[in-house]
C-alpha positions in Angstrom: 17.1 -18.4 -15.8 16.7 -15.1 -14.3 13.7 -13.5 -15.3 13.0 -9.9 -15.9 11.4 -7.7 -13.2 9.4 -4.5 -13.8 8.3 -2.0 -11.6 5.6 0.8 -11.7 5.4 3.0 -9.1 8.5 4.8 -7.2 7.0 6.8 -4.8 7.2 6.4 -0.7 7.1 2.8 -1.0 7.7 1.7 -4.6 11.4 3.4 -4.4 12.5 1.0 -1.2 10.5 -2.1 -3.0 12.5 -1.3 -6.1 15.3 -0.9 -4.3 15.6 -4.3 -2.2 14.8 -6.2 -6.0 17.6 -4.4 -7.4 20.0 -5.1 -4.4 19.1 -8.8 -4.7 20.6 -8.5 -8.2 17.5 -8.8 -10.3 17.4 -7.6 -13.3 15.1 -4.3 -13.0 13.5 -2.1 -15.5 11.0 0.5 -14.3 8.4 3.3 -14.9 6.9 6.1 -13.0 4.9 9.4 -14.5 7.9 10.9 -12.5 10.9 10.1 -13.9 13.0 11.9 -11.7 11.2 9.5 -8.7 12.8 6.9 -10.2 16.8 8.4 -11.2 17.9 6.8 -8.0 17.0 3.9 -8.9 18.6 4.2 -12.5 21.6 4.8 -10.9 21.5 1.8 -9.4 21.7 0.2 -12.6 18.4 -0.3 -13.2 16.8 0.1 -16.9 13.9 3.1 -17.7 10.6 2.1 -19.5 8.9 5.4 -21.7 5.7 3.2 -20.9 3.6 0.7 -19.1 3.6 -0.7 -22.5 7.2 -1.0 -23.2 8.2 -2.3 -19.7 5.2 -5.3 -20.3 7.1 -6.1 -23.4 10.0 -6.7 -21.9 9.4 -8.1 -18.8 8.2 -11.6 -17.0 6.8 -10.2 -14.2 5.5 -6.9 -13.2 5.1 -4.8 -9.7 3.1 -2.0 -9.1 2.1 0.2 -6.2 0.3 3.4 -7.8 -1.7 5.9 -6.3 -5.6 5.1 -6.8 -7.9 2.5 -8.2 -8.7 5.1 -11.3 -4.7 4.7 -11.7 -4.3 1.0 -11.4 -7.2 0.6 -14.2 -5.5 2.6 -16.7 -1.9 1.1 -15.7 -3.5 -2.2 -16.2 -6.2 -1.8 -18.5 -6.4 0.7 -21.0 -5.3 0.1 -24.4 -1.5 0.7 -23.3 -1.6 -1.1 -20.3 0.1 -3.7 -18.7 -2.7 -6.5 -19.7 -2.7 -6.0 -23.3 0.7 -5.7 -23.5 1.8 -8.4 -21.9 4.1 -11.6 -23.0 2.1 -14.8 -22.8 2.7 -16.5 -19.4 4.1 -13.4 -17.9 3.0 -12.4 -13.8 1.2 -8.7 -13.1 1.6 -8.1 -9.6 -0.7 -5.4 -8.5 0.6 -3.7 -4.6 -1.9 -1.2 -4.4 -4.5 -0.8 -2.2 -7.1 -0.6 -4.1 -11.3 -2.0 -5.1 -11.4 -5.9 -5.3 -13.8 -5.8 -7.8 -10.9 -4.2 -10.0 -8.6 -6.9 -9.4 -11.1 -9.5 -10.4 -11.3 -7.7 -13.6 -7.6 -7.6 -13.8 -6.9 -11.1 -13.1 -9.6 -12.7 -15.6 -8.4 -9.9 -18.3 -4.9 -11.5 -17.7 -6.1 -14.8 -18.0 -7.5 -14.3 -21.4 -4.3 -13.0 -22.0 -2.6 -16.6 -21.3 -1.1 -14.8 -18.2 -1.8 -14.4 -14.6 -2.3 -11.7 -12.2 -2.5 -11.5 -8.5 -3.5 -8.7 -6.2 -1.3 -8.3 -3.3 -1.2 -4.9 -1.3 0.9 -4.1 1.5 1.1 -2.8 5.2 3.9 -1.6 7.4 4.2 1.9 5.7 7.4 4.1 4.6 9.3 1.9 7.5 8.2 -1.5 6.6 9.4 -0.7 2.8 12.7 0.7 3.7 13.4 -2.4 6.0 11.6 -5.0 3.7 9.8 -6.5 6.6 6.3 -5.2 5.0 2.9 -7.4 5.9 1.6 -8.8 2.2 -1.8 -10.1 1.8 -2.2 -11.9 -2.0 -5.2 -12.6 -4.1 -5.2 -15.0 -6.5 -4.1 -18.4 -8.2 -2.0 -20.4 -6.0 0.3 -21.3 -8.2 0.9 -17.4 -9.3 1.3 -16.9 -5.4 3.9 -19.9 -5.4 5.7 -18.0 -8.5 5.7 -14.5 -6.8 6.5 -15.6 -3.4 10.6 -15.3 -3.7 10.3 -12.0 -4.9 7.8 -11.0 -2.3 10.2 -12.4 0.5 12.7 -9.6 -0.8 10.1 -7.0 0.0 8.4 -8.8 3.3 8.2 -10.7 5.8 4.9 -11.4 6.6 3.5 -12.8 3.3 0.1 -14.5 3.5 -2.1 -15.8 0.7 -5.6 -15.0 1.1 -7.6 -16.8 -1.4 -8.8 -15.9 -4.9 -8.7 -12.6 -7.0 -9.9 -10.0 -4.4 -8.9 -11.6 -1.1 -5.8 -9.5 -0.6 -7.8 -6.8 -1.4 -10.4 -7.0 1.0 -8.2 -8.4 3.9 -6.2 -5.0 3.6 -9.8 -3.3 3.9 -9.8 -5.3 6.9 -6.5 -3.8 7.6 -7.2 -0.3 7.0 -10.8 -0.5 9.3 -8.7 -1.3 12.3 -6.1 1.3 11.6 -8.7 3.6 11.3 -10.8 3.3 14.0 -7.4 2.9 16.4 -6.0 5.6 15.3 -8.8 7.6 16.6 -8.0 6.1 20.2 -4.1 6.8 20.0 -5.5 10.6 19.1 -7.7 10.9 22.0 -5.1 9.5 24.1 -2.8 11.7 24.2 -5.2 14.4 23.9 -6.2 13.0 27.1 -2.6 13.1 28.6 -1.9 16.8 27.5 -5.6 17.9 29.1 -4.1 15.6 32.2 -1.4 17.4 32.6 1.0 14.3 32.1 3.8 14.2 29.9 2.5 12.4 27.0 5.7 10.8 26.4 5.7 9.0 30.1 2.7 7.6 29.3 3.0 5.9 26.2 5.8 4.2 28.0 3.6 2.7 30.6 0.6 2.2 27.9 2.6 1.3 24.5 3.7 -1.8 26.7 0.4 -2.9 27.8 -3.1 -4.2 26.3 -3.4 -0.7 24.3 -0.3 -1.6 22.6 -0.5 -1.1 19.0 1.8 -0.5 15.7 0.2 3.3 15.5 1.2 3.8 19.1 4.5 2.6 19.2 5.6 4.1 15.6 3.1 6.9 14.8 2.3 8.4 18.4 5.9 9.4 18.9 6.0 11.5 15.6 2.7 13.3 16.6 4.2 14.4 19.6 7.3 15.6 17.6 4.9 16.9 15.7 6.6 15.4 12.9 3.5 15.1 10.0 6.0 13.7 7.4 4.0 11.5 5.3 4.5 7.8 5.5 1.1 6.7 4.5 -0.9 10.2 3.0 -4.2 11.4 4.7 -5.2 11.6 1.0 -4.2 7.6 0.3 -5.7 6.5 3.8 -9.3 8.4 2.8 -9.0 6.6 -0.7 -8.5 3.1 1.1 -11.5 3.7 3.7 -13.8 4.9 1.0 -13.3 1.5 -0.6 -13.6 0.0 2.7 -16.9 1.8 3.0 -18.3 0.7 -0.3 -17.3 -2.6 0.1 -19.2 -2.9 3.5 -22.5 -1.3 1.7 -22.1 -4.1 -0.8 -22.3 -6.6 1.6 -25.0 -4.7 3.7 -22.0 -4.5 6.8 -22.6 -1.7 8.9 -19.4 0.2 10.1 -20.1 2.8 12.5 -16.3 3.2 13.5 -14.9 2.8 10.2 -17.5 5.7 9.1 -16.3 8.5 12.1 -12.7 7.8 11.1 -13.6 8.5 7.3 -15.9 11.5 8.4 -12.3 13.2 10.4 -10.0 12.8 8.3 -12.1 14.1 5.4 -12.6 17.1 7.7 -8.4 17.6 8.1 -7.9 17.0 4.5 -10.4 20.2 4.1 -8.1 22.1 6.4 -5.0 21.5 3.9 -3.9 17.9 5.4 -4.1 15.5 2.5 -0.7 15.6 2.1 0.5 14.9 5.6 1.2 11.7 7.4 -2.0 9.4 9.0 -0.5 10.9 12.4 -1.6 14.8 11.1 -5.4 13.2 12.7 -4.0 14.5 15.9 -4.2 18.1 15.1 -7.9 17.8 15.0 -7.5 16.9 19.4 -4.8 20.3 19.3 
């Protein structure tokens, strides 16, 4: 029997997530504070929810990819949330990065709801959506990961369980350090190359095949030197996610000198008005 899917979030990557459910013919209902976010995707025949509520009613498992951890707690958690609206038996699938502390709470709330709830955020940004080959790291029950794992292979292609509630959580922190603290090198490097008189774009052809190769050089260092800022992953979202990085080191008494300079610069270009550009906007702090 086919069950019914919701979704909860259709912003840069929720729309394309949606999207690749809905062209696998499931049958979709979703919500977003936007509606008009989502009037593509009702187009597409899928159904509109007024409510977190009213979609939890309704449906046997749940997606959502929202903005930040204060978001996912009300989504999830307040007295019209997901959790307490939920049918008995029914999957919450939370796709946000956000604290794994929260998802604890989110899984054993479901639990005591006679349902189950696994945290599973994503990388590959606006590109990895749109082509459904995003990297998924899950936390939680195995045998929630074994129910959610067909629907997760229509959004990805790398899909990995981590361990228990929390684990997909903080591998993405893991995730997001690395990104951080590389994208600082892809800025300086072709800050490098400009100050070298080189033509940036020659070079990342001799060192985006070599042992600096890296997704934010291939993908990310082309747009910079476009200087195309387009947001595929926000400054805004990517401080969010290395704040909770940050904290989560602190808890465990891990220190993070690396992690800590990228959070320090791009809290600096948000200041100058970029918390609304793309990761890549880091480079005009090099210009």
């Amino acid at each position: 029997m086919d069950e019914n899917i919701g979704f909860i979030g259709t912003g840069v990557m929720g729309a394309s997530m949606a999207g690749h459910l809905l062209q696998a013919g499931k049958k979709l209902s979703v919500f977003s504070r936007t509606r008009a976010k989502a009037e593509p995707l009702l187009s597409r025949g899928a159904a509109w929810a007024d409510s977190p509520a009213a979609l939890a009613k309704t449906c046997d498992v749940v997606f959502t990819i929202v903005g930040f951890p204060k978001d996912v707690e009300e989504v999830y958690l307040g007295a019209s949330g997901l959790v307490a609206n939920m049918r008995p038996g029914a999957l919450l699938v939370d796709m946000t990065t956000s604290r794994p502390d929260l998802a604890v709470r989110i899984a054993s709330a479901a639990a005591e709801r006679e349902g189950q709830a696994i945290d599973a955020p994503v990388s590959g940004g606006d590109k990895g959506a749109r082509e459904a080959t995003l990297t998924i790291m899950v936390g939680g029950g195995r045998e929630a990961f074994d129910r959610a794992l067909p629907l997760l292979q229509i959004m990805g292609k790398n899909i990995v369980h981590q361990g228990p509630a929390g684990s997909g959580q903080h591998c993405k922190m893991c995730n997001q350090i690395a990104i951080a603290c590389n994208m600082i090198g892809v800025c300086e490097a072709m800050a490098y190359a400009r100050k070298a008189g080189l033509d940036p774009e020659n070079v990342l052809k001799s060192i985006g095949a070599g042992a600096a190769a890296s997704w934010s050089l291939s993908h990310l260092a082309p747009r910079m030197l476009k200087g195309d800022f387009a947001p595929g992953f926000y400054v805004k979202h990517f401080i969010k996610d290395m704040s909770i990085a940050a904290e989560s080191a602190d808890q465990m008494a891990l220190d993070t000198p690396g992690l800590d300079l990228a959070l320090a610069l791009y809290r600096k270009l948000a200041a100058q008005g970029g918390e609304d550009s793309g990761t890549q906007a880091l480079c005009k702090l090099y210009a």
